[in-house]
VEXDREN-891748 format. One record per residue (C-alpha): residue in three letters; x, y, z. Coordinates in nm, 4 decimals, padded with zeros to 6 digits, m for minus. Layout:
// VEXDREN-891748
ALA, X, Y, Z
...
//
This chain:
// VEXDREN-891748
UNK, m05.1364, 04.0446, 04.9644
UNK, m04.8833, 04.3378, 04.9105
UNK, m04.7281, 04.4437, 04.6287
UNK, m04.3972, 04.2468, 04.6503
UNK, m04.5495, 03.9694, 04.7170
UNK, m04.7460, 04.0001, 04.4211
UNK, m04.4530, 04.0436, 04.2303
UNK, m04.2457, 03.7613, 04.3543
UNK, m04.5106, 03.5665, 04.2852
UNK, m04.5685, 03.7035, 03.9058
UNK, m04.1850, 03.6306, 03.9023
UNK, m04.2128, 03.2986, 04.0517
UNK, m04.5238, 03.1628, 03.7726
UNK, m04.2681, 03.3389, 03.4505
UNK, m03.9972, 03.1664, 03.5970
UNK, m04.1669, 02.8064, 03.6046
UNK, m04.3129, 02.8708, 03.2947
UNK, m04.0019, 02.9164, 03.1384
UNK, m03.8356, 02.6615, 03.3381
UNK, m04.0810, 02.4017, 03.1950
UNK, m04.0716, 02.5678, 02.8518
UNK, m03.7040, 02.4532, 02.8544
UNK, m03.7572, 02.1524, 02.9764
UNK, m04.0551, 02.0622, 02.6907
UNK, m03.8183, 02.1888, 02.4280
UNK, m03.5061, 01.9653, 02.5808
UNK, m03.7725, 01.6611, 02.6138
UNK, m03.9058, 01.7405, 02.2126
UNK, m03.5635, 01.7403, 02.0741
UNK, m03.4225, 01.4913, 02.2790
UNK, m03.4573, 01.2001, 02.0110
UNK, m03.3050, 01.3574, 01.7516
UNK, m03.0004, 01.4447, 01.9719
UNK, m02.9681, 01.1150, 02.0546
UNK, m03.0144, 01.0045, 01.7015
UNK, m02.7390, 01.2966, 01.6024
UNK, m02.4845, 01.1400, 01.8517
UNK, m02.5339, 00.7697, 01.7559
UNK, m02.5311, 00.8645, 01.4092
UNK, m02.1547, 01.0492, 01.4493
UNK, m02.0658, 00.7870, 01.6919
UNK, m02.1882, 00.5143, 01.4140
UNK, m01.9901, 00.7395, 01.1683
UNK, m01.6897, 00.7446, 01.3925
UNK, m01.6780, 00.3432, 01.4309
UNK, m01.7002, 00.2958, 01.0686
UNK, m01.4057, 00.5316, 01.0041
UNK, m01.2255, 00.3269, 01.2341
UNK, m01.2886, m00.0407, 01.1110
UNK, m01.1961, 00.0940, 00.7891
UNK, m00.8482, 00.1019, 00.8816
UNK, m00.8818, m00.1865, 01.0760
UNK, m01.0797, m00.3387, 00.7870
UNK, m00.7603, m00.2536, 00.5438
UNK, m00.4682, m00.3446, 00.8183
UNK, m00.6321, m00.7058, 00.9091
UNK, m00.8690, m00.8392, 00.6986
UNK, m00.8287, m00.7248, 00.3073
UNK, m00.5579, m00.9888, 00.2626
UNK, m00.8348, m01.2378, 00.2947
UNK, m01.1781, m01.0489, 00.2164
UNK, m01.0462, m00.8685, m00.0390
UNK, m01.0064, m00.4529, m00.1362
UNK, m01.4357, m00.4188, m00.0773
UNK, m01.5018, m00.7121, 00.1554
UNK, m01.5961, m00.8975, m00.2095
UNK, m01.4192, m01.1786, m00.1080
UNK, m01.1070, m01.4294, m00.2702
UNK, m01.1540, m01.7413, m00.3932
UNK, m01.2603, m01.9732, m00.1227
UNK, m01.2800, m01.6837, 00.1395
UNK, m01.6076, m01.5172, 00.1675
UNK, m01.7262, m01.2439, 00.0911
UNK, m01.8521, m00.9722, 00.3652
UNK, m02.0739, m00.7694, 00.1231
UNK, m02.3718, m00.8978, 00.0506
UNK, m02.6927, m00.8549, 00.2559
UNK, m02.7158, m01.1836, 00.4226
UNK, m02.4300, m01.0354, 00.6746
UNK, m02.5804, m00.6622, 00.6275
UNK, m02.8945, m00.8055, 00.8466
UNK, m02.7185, m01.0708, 01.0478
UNK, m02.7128, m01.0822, 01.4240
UNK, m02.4978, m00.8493, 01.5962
UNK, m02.3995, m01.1310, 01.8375
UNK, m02.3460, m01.3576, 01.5862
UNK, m02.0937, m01.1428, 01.3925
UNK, m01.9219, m01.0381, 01.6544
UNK, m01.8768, m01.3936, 01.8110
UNK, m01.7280, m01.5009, 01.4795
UNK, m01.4620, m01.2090, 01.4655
UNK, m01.3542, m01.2757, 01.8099
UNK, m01.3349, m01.6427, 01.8407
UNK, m01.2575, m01.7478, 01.4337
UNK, m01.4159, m02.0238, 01.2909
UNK, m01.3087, m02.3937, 01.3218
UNK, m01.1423, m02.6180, 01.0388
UNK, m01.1145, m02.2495, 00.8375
UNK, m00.8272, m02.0081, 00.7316
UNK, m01.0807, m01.7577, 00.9613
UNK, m00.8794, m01.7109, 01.3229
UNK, m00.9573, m01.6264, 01.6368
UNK, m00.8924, m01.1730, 01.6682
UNK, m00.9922, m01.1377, 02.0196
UNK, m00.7580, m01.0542, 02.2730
UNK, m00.9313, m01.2779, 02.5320
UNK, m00.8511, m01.5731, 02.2381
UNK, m00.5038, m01.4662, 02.1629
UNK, m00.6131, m01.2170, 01.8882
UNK, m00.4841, m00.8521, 01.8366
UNK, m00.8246, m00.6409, 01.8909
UNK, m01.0445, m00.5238, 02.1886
UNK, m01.4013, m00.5797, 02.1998
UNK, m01.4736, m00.2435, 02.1151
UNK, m01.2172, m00.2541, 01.7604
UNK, m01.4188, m00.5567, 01.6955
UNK, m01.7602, m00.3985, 01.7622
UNK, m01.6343, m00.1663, 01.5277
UNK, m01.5912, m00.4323, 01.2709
UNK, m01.9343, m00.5665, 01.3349
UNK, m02.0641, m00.1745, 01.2044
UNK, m01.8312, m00.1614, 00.9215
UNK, m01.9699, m00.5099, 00.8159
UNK, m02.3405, m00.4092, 00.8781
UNK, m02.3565, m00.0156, 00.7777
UNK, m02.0385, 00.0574, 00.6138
UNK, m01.9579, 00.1669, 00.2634
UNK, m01.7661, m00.0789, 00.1090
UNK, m01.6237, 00.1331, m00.1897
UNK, m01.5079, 00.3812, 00.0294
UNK, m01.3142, 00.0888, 00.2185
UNK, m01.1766, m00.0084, m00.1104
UNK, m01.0022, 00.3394, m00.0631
UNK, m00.9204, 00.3216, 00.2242
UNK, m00.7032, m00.0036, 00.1432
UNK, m00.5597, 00.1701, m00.1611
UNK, m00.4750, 00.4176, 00.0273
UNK, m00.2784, 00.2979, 00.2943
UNK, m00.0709, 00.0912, 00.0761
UNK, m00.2064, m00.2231, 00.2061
UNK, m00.4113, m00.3251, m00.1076
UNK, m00.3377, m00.7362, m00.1310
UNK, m00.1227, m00.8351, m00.4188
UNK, m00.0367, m01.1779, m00.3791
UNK, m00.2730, m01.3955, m00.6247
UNK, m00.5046, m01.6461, m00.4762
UNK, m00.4420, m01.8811, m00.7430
UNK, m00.1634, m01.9137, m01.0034
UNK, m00.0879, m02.1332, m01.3279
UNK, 00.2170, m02.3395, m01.3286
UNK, 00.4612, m02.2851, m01.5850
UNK, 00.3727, m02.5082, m01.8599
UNK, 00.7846, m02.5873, m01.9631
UNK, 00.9149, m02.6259, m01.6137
UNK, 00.5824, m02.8053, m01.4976
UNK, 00.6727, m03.0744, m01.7825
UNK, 01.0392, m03.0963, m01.6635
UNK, 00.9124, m03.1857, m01.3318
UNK, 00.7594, m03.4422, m01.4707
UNK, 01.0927, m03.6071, m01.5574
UNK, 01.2090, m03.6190, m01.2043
UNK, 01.2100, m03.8821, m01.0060
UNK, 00.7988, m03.9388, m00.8832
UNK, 00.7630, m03.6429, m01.0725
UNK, 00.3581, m03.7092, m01.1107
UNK, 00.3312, m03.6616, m00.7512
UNK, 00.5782, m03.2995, m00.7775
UNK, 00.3227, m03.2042, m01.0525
UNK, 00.0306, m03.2681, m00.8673
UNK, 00.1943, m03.0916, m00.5465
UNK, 00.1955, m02.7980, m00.7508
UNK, m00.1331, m02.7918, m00.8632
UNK, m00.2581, m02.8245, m00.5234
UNK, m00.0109, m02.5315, m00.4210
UNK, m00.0975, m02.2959, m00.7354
UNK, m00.4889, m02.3540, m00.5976
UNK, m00.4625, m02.3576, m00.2338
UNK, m00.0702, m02.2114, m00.0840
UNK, 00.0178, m01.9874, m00.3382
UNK, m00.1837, m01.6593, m00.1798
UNK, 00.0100, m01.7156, 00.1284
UNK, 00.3157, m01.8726, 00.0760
UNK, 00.3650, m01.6553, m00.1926
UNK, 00.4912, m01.7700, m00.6027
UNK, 00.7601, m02.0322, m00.5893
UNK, 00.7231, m02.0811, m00.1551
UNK, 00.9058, m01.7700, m00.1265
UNK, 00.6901, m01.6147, 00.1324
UNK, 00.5125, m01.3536, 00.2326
UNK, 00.4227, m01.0827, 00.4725
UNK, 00.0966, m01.3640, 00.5932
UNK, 00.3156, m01.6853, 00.5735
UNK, 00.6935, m01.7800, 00.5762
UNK, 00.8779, m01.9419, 00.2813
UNK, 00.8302, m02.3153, 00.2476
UNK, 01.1086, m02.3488, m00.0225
UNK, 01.3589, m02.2974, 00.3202
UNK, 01.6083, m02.5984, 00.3415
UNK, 01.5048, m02.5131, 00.7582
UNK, 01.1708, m02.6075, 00.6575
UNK, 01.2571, m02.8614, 00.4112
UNK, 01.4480, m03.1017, 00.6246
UNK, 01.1600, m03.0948, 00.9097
UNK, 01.0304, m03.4556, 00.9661
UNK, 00.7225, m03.5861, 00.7132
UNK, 00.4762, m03.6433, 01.0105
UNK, 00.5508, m03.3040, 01.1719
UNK, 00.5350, m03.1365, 00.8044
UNK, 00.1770, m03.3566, 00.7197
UNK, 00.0725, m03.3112, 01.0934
UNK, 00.0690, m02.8928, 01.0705
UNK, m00.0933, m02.9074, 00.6872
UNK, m00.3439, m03.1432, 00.8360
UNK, m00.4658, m02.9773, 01.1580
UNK, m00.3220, m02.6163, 01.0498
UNK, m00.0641, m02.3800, 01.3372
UNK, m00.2862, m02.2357, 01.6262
UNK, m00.2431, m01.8376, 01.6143
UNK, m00.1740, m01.8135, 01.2925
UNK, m00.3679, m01.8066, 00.9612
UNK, m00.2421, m02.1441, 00.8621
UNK, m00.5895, m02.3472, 00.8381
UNK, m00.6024, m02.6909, 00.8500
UNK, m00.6769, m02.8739, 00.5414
UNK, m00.7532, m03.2411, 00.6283
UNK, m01.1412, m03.1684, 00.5392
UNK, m01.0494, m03.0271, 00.2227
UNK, m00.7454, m03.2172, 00.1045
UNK, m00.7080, m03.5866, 00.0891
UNK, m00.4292, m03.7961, 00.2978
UNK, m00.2918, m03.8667, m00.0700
UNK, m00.2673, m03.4385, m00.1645
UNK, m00.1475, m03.3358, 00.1859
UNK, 00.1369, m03.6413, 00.1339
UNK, 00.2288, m03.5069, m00.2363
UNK, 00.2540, m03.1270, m00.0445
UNK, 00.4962, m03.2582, 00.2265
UNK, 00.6808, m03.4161, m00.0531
UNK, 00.6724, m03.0703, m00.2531
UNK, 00.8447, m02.9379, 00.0623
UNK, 01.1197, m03.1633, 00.1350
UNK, 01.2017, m03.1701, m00.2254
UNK, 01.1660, m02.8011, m00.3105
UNK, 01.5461, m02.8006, m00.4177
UNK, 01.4720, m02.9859, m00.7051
UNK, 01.2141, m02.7829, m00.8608
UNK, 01.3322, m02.4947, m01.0885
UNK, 01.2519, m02.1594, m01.0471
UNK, 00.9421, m01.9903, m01.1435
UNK, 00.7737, m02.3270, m01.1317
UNK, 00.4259, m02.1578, m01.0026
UNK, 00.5333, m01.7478, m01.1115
UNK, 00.3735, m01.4260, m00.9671
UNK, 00.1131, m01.3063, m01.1839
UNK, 00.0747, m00.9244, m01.3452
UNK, m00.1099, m00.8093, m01.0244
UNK, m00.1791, m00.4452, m01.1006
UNK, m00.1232, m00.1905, m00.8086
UNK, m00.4833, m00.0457, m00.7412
UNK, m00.5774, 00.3563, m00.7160
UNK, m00.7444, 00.6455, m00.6182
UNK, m00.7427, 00.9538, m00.6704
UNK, m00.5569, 01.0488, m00.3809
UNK, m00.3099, 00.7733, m00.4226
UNK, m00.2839, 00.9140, m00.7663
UNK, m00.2051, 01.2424, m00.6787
UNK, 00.0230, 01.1640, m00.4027
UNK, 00.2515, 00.9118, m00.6023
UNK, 00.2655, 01.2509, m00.8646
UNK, 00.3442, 01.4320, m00.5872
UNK, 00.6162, 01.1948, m00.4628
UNK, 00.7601, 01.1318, m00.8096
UNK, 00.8221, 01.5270, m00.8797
UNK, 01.0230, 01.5622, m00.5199
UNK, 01.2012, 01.2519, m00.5685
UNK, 01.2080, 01.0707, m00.8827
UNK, 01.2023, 01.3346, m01.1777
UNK, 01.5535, 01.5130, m01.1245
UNK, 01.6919, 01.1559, m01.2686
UNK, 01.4332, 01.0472, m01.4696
UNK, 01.2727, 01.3603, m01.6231
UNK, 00.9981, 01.5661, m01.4789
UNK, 00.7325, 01.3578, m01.7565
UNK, 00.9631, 01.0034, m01.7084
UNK, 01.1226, 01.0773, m02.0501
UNK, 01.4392, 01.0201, m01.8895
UNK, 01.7844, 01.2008, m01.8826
UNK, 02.1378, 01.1585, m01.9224
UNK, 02.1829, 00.9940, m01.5688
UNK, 01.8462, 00.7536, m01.5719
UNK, 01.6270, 00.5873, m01.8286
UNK, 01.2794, 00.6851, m01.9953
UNK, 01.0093, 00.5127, m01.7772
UNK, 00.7365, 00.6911, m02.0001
UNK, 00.8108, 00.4644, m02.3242
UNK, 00.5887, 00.2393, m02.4530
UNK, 00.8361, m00.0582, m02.4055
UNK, 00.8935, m00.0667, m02.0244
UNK, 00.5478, m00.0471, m01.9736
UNK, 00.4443, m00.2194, m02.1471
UNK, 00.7425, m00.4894, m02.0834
UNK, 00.7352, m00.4401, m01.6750
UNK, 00.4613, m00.5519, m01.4309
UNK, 00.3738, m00.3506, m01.1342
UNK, 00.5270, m00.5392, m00.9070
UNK, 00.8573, m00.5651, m01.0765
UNK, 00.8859, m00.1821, m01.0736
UNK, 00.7701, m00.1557, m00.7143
UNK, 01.0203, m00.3955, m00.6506
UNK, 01.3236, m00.1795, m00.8497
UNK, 01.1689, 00.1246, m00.6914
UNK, 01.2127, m00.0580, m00.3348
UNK, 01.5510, m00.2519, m00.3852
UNK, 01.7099, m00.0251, m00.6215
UNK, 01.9398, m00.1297, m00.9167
UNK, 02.2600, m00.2139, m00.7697
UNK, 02.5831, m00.0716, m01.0375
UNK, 02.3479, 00.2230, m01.1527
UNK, 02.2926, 00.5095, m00.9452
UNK, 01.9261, 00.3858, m00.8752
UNK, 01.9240, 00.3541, m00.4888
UNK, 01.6930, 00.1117, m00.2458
UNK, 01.3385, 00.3578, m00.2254
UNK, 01.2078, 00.0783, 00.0825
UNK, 01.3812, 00.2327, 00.3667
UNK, 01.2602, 00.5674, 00.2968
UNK, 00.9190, 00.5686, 00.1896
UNK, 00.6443, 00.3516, 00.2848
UNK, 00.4621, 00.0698, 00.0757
UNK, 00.1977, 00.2872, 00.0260
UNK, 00.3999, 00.5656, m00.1111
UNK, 00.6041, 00.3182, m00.3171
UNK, 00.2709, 00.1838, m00.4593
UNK, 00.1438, 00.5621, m00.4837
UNK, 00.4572, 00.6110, m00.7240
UNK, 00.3979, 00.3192, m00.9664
UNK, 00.0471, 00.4160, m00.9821
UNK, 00.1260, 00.6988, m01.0858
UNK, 00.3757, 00.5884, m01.3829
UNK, 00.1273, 00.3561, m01.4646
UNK, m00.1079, 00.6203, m01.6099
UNK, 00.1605, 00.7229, m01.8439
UNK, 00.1005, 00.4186, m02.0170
UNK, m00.1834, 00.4830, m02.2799
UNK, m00.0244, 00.7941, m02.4183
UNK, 00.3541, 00.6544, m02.3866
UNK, 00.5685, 00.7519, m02.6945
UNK, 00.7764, 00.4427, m02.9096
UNK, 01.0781, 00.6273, m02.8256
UNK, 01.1156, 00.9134, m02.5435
UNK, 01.3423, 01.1729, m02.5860
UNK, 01.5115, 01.2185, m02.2994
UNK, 01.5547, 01.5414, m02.1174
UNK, 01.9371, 01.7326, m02.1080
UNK, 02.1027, 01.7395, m01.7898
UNK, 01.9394, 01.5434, m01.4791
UNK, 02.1720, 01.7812, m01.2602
UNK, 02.2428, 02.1296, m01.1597
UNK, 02.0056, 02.3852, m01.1903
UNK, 01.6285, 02.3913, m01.3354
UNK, 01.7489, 02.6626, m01.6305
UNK, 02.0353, 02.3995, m01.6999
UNK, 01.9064, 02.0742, m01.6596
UNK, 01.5758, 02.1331, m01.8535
UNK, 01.7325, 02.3621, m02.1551
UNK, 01.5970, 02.2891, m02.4973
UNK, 01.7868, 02.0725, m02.7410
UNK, 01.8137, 02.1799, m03.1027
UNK, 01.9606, 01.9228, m03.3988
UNK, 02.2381, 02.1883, m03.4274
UNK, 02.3117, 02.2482, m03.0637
UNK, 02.6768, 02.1607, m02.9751
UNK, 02.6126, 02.1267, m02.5958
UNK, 02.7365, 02.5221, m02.5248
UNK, 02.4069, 02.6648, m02.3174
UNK, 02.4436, 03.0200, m02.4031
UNK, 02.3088, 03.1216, m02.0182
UNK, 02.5507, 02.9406, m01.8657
UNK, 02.7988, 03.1714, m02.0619
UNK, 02.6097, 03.4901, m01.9557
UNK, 02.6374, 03.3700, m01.6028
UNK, 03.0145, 03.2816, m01.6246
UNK, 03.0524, 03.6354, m01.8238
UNK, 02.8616, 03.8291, m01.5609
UNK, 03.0163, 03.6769, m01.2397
UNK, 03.3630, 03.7855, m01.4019
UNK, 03.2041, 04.1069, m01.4700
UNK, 03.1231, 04.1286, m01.1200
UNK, 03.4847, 04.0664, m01.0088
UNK, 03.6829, 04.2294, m01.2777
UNK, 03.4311, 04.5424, m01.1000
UNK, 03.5562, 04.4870, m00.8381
UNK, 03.9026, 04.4074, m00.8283
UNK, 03.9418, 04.8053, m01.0351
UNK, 03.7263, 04.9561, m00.7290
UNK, 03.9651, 04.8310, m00.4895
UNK, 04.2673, 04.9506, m00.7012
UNK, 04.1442, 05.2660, m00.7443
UNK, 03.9787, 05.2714, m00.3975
UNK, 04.4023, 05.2135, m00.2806
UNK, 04.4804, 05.4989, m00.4743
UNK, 04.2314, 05.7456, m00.3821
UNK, 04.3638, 05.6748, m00.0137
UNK, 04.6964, 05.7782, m00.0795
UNK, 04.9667, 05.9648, 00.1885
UNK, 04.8197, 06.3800, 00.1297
UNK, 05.0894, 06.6408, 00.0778
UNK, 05.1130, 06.8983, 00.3531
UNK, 04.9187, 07.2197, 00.2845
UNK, 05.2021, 07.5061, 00.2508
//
């Protein structure tokens, strides 16, 4: 054999070798890329069905999937180790005679398979406090109560209407089973329209009993003739058609506090120093222009959702404008959040800032017992600006001057 040959051979032998070096290594490690990819990919899905989690399903489940009243909860460790088949059937298809519908888009639902297979690994390996953050965050945190107490005074006046046992009972059965959907007093919410409607009001009895009874297909309205009697879902449909009659705040919104995080928290401060503190004071202690919001009293006197309402709507007559069309919920939520942890340290009475307009060195000055309302910078920069022109009004005259016609030389 000659000498190339022996070397292309040599060559040929290190070249396998290595060859199948690689290929043992590649074979080795080969689990644990696969395990590294469905791990991210795992990682990924959860991400995902957090938001989905938070967009769809919190309303009914709850902030951490710890469930609302009647609604169950999603974690505990019977669903951790149920069947991936089953879980996934039940997301896409709903569950019959329950508020639970149908979210496939083959059913009429708004997910794919693969946003609901993404649910299925939220429900199975996700973390359900970082969820709970994940609902805070995006604003979408459920407020509506589940259950509400009827006024005791107006419940008793309803009594003095006309069948006004059966009114009282109506709303008992709507404080317990309507109210988280329907909203306080049947005005409605973002899951169910208003019932307290004359539209809805003046519908027919059997059309009004027929949709409590078997519930409206594609929407979350269940139906309740396995849960209420013929004799509650009658009192109900009389509750609707004689809504008129019953006063206002008959079954009242609760004190729901707005829930947080620390990046909610540090967004609504965020939020509140671009927006909010010119007029109200860079602490809430107020100004000339807008009131103290960090005083013991309106905290302590004003529900959550009663300043995320002002903060959305505005106070028509003041100069407090409508927030909703320029932030989101989430930021409006972020905001009273944020006031909201004023509220252990608030003072009796704030003292409110001077200004609320105009410069930072203005608005902001200190306020003495003796001060007459003269800043003295503002008279330094009204003396020097007339310094300025007085300067240069003589440069110009004498500037005229110097430029005069020259006499001939002789």
């Amino acid at each position: 054999m000659s000498r190339s040959a022996r070397v292309e051979l040599a060559v040929g032998f290190v070249a396998t070798a290595v060859i199948l070096a690689g290929l043992t290594f590649a074979i080795a490690r080969e689990p644990a890329r696969l395990d590294t990819a469905q791990a991210q990919l795992l990682e990924s899905q959860v991400d995902d069905a957090m938001t989905l989690y938070a967009q769809n399903c919190a309303v009914c489940h709850g902030l951490a999937g710890e469930g609302i009243a009647a609604t169950p909860a999603l974690d505990n460790d019977g669903l951790r180790g149920a069947d991936e088949d089953t879980l996934t059937k039940t997301i896409a298809r709903g569950r019959f005679d329950t508020a639970m519908p149908a979210w496939s888009l083959d059913d009429g639902g708004p997910l794919s398979d693969y946003q609901i297979a993404e649910l299925v690994a939220l429900i199975r390996f996700g973390d359900w406090s970082k969820t709970k953050d994940r609902v805070v965050d995006l604003g979408l945190a459920p407020l509506v109560p589940f259950s509400a107490d009827p006024d005791p005074a107006i419940f008793e006046q309803v009594g003095d209407l006309p069948d006004g046992a059966t009114l009282q009972k109506a709303i008992t059965l709507y404080a317990t089973n309507c109210v988280a959907c329907h909203g306080p007093d049947g005005l409605g919410t973002s899951l169910a329209p208003a019932l307290n409607d004359p539209t809805v009001g003046t519908k027919p009895s059997d059309e009004l009993t027929r949709t409590i009874s078997l519930g409206s297909p594609g929407t979350l309205m269940a139906a309740w003739q396995s849960t209420l009697t013929s004799e509650e879902i009658d009192a109900l449909t009389t509750l609707i058609q004689r809504w008129d009659e019953i006063p206002a705040g008959a079954i009242p919104a609760p004190d729901v506090p707005i829930p947080t995080t620390e990046e909610s928290l540090a967004l609504g401060e965020t939020l509140f120093a671009q927006n909010c503190s010119r007029c109200h004071g860079p602490e809430g202690q107020g100004t000339p222009r807008a009131p103290a919001l960090n005083v013991k009293g309106f905290l302590a006197e004003t529900s959550d959702l009663a300043i995320q309402q002002i903060v959305t709507l505005g106070v028509p007559g003041t100069p407090m404008p409508a927030w909703g069309d320029r932030m989101t919920d989430a930021e409006i939520q972020a905001i009273v959040g944020f006031i909201r942890t004023w509220e252990p340290s608030a003072p009796e009475v704030a003292t409110p800032v001077r200004g609320g307009g105009g410069p930072p060195w203005l608005r902001a000055a200190p306020q003495s017992p003796t001060d007459t309302g003269t800043d003295w910078r503002a008279l330094l920069l009204v003396f020097s600006v007339f310094l300025v022109g007085a300067a240069a009004v003589i440069g110009g005259y004498l500037g005229l001057q110097g430029d005069g016609p020259k006499q001939p030389a002789e």
